[in-house]
N, C-alpha and C positions, 0 to 999 in steps of 0.2 A: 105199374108193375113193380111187386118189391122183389131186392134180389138178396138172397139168404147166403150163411158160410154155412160146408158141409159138417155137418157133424165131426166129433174127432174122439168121442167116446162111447161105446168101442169103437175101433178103428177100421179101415176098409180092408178088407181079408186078401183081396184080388180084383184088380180092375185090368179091362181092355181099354188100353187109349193110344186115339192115333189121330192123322190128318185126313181128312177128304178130300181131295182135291177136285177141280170142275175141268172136265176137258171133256172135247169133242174128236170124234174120229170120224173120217171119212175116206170112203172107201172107193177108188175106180170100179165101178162094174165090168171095166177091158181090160186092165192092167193090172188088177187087183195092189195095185201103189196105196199108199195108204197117207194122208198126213192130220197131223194133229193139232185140233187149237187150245190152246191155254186159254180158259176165261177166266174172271174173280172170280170170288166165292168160297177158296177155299175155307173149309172148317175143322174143327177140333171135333172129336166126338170120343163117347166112354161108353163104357159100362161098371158099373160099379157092383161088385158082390162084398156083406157086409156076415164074419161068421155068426154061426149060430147063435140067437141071441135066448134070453128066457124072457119073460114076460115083463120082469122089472127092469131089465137093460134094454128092452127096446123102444121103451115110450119116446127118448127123444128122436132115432131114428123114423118112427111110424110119425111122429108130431111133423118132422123136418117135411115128409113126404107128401102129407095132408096140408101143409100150411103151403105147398106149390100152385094146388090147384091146376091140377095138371097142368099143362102148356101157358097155364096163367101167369106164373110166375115163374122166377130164376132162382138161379144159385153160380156159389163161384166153385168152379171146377178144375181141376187140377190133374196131374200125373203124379199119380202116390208114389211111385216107385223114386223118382226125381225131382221130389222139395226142396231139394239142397241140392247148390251148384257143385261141379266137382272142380272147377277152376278156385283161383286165391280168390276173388273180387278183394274187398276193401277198399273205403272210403265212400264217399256220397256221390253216388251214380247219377247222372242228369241225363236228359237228353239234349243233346244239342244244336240248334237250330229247329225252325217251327220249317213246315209244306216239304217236311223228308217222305219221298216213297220209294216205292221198287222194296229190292231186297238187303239194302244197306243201311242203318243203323247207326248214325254219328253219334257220339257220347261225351262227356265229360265228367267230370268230377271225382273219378278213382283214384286209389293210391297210384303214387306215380313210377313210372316204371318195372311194370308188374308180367312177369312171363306167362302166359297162360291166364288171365285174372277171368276170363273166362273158355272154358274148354265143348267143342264140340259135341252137342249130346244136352248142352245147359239150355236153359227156359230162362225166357225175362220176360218180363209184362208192363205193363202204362196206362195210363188212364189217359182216353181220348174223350170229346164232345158226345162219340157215340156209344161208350161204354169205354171198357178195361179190352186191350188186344193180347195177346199170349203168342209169344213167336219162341223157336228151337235155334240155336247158334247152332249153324252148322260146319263152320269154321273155326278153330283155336283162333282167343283174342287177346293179343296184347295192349297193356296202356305204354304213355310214351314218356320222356318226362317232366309232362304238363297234366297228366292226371285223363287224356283223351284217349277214347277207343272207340272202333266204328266195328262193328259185327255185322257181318252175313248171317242173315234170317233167313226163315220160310217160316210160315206163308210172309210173302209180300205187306207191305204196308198198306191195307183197307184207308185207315181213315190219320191223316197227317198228327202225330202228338204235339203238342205246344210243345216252345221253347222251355226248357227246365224242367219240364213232366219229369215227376219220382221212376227210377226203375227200379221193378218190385223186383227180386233176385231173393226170395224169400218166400216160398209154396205160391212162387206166379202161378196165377189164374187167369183165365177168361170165364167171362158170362156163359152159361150152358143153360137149356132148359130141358124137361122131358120130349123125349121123343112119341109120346102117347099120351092120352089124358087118362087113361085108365091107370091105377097106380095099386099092386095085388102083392103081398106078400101072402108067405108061405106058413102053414101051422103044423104041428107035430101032436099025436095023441102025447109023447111025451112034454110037453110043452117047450119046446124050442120053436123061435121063429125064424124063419129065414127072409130074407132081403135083397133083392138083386130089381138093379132098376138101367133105364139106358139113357142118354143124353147127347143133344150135340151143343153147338158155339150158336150162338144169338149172334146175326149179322144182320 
């Protein structure tokens, strides 16, 4: 499986992106009580819409989508709206310590004592054994001053990152693939094309 960057000329018009979450609900058929279970799994997933293109600005869009083969292949996937943190960050982010899971995120190597270096609503990503994970700081994070910050994620940590793994804080991605192997854009008697495809997280 190769896994591609998305295109970024022209740029993406309008995307849906969000979380899936996995949960179960069960229901009394006496008491109509209800309770719910959390399982893994959760994912990322998009859609992406790309504006109208003409004929010669769409070839690397049509190329990127033909060289997927549908479900065959990957790409790295993102929340266009939020490539950029809205916290300071600064300095060389690490992760620190290896067999971290749950929803907590120990760090090092920020600038050191830093208010906010990253703010709720931010994406950071890492590169694990099973791919690249993509999590949302849902909690404002200060460093301390040792250069260390630990974030509240979602989703949870899938797969543990080594000691030191890079934090991408710079258009974090995760792996996504198509969610169809049919892959159609749109034509115009005018000759415009249009582009709109869908996507979830490779787990």
């Amino acid at each position: 499986m190769t896994t591609y960057d998305l295109p970024t000329t022209p740029t993406v018009s309008s995307a849906s992106f969000g979380l899936q979450s996995n949960t179960q609900v069960f229901q009394s058929p006496l008491s109509g009580a209800t309770q719910v279970v959390e399982l893994t799994g959760a994912r990322w997933y998009a859609t992406y819409t790309v504006p109208p293109l003409t004929p010669s600005e769409s070839g690397v869009w049509l190329a990127f989508l033909t060289k997927l083969r549908g479900q065959a292949n990957s790409f790295y996937g993102y929340d266009p709206a939020r490539k950029t943190a809205q916290g300071a960050l600064g300095g060389t982010p690490l992760v620190n310590g290896a067999t971290q899971t749950g929803n907590s995120l120990v760090t090092d190597g920020w600038s050191t004592s830093v208010t906010g270096v990253m703010k709720a609503g931010d994406y950071l990503a890492y590169a694990t054994s099973g791919g690249r994970s993509l999590h949302m700081v849902v909690a404002d994070a200060n460093s301390d001053g040792s250069g260390n910050a630990t974030f509240t994620i979602e989703p949870s940590i899938r797969v543990s990152p080594a000691d030191d793994a890079a934090i991408i804080t710079a258009s974090p991605a995760c792996v996504m693939r198509l969610t169809a192997d049919a892959v159609t854009w749109d034509e115009t008697l005018a000759q415009t094309i249009g582009i709109s495809f869908s996507a979830e997280e490779v787990i």
